[in-house]
N, C-alpha and C positions, 0 to 999 in steps of 0.2 A: 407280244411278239415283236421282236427289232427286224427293222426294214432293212436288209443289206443290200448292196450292190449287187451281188453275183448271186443270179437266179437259180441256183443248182438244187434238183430235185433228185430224190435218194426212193428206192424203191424198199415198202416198208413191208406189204403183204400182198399175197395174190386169194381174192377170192372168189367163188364160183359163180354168183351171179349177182342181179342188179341188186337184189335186196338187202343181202350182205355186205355190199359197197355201199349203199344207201346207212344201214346201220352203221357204218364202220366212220361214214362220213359222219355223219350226226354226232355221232359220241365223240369224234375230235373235233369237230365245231364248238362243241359247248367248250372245250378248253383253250379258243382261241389258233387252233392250227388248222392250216388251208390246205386243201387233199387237191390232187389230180387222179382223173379215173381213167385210166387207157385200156380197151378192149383189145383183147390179143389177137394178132391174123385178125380175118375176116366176124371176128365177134361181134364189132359195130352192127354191122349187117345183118346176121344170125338174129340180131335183138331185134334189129328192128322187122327183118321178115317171119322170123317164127318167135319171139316175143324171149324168146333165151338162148344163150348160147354156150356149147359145149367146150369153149376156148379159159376162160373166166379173165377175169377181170385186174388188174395189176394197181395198187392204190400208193402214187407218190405221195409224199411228202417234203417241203423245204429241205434241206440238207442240217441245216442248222436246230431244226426241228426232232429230227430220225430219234434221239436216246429218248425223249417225251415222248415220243408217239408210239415206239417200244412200251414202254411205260404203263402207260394208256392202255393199250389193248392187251399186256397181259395181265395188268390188275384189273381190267372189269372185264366180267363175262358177257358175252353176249350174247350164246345160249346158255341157257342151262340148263344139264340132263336130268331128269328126278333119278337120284338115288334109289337105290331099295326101302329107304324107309318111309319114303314119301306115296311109294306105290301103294293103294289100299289092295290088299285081295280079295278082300269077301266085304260084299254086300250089309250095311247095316239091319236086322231084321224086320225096324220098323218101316225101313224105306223099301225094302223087299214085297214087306203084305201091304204096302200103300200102291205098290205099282201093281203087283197080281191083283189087288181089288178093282182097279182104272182098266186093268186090260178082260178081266171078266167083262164088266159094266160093257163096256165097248164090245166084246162080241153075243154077251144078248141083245142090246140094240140092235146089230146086224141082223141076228136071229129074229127076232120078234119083229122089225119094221122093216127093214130093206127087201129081205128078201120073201116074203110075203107079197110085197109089194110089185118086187119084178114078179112075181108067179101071175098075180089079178093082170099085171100089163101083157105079159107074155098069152094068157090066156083069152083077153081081149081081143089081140091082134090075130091070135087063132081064130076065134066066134069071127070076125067080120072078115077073113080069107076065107073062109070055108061056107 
């Protein structure tokens, strides 16, 4: 990046919260462009008393920077939504009878040891009140 004299900074995107600004900064760091983060109204505050705030966040850029940082941010995503085809709907069926066999196993152990168990304590504590 070239160091000019006139410090002017261009207003590239506004986003909602810290993390987004945090992402947004990182990913133009790695391309060598220096971000300013300015909290809108009283957002500074907001963040720091309740840890977010509902104002969001404004991310400068150099002026001489702005068509690159454009650039930047709408060639890479930074989220990405799953599509439809990414969504699984159903359950594989071996992974299906591997978990119904894990969650029987688990509630005979309940069955057969725990509560057995609280019955002998519970009835204990009867015998020696009474």
């Amino acid at each position: 990046m070239k160091k000019t004299q006139n410090n002017h900074e261009a207003l590239l995107t506004t986003v909602g919260n810290t993390f987004e600004a945090d992402n947004m900064a990182a990913l133009l760091s790695t391309e060598g462009i220096p971000i300013l983060k300015k909290h809108r109204g009283t957002g500074g505050y907001l963040e720091i008393y309740m840890g977010t705030s509902m104002y969001g966040i404004d991310i400068y850029v150099p002026l001489e920077c702005l068509d690159q940082a454009k650039e930047i941010i709408t060639a890479t995503p930074i989220y990405e939504f799953p599509n439809e085809d990414t969504i699984v709907d159903e359950i594989e069926p071996e992974v299906e009878s591997a978990y119904i066999k894990r969650s029987r196993r688990k509630i005979w152990f309940i069955l057969l040891f725990l509560v057995p168990g609280f019955f002998w304590i519970a009835l204990y504590i009867a015998l020696k009140l009474f």
